[in-house]
C-alpha positions in Angstrom: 6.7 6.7 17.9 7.8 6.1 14.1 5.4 4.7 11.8 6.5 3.5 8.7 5.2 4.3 5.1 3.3 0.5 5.6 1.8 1.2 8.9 0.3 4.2 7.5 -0.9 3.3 4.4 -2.7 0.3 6.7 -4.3 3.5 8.9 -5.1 5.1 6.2 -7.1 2.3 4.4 -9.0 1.2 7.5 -10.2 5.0 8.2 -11.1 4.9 4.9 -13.0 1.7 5.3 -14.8 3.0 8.4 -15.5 6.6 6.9 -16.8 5.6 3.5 -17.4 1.7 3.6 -18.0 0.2 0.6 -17.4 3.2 -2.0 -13.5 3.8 0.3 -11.9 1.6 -2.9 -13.2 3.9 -5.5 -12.5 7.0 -3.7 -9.0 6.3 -3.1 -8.6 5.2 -6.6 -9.7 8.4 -7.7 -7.7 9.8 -5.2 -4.5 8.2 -6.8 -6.0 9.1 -10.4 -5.4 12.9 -9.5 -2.1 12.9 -8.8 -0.9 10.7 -11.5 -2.8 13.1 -13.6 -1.0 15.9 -12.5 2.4 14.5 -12.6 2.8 13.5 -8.5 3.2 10.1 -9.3 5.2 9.4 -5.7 1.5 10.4 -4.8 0.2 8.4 -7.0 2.0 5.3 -6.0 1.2 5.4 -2.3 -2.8 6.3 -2.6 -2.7 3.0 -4.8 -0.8 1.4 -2.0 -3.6 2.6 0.0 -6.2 1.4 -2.6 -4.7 -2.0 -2.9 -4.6 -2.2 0.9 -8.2 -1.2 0.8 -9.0 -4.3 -2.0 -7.0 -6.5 0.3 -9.0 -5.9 3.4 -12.1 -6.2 2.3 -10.8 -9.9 0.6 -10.4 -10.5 4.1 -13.9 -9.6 5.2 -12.4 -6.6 7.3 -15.5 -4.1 6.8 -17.7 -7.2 8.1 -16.0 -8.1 11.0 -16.0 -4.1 11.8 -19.8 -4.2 12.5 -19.7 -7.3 14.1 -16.9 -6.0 17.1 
C-alpha cells in the first residue's frame, strides 16, 4: 500500500486532532517552528501542511463530529 505525502499529512492531522483536541493546531505549529528554526525547512513545510490541514478540519467541524460517531 502507498500513501502519498497528502494522505499522510491527512493521518497525521486527524491523530493529532484525536490525541490533543483543541491545542493539536498549536502543537503542530510549534512543531513546524522547530525545524524552520534549525534550518529543516523540507520539515518545516510539511508539519505546516499538517498544521494547515489541522485549521482546515476543524473549519469543517471535524473534532465535533468525532465525539458525536
Amino acid at each position: 500500500m502507498v500513501v502519498t505525502l497528502d494522505q499522510a499529512i491527512e493521518i497525521h492531522a486527524k491523530a493529532a486532532l484525536f490525541r490533543a483536541g483543541k491545542s493539536a493546531l498549536k502543537q503542530t505549529l510549534d512543531r513546524a517552528e522547530l525545524f524552520r528554526s534549525r534550518g529543516d525547512l523540507k520539515s518545516y513545510e510539511t508539519w505546516k501542511s499538517v498544521s494547515d490541514k489541522i485549521a482546515e478540519l476543524e473549519k469543517l467541524g471535524y473534532l465535533h463530529q468525532r465525539r458525536r460517531a
